[in-house]
N, C-alpha and C positions, 0 to 999 in steps of 0.2 A: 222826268225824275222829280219825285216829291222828297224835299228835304226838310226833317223835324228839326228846329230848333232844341238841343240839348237841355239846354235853362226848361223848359217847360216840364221836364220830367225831373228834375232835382227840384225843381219847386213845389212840385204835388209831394214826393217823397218828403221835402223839410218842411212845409205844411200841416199834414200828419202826425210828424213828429213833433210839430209845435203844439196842436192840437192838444196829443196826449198829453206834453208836458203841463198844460195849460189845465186838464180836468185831472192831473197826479197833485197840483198844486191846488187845487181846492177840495182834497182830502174825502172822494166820494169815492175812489177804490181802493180795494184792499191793503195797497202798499201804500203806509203813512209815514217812514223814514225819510229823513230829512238825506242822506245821503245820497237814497235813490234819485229824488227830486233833483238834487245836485247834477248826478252823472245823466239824465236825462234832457236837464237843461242843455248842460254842455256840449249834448249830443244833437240839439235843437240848434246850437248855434255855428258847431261844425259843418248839418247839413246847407245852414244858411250860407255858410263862406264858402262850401263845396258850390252850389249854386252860383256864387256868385264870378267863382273860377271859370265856368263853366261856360258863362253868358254868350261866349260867341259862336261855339260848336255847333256843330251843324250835322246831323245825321242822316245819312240816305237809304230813304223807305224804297223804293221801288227800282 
């Protein structure tokens, strides 16, 4: 039985989402509201503490 550590899939996911918060805040895509930026961050730093909730879960692949 192979078991996936859960943390590695919430951290590609809040990565991601870091990413984009990260290129919405240097004003190269269409959305330049400062609001958006806001609930995006937010949303970057939710999936970081979902992750970090996460860390010991263990899921079974096979």
């Amino acid at each position: 039985m192979f078991k996936l550590p859960a943390v590695i899939i919430y951290m590609i996911i809040a990565f991601n989402i870091t990413a984009f918060s990260a290129i919405l805040q240097m004003d190269v895509l269409i959305f330049k509201g400062a609001t958006i930026k806001a609930i995006f961050w937010a949303l970057s730093i939710g999936a970081w503490y979902l992750a970090y909730l996460k860390r010991d879960k263990l899921w079974q692949i096979f």
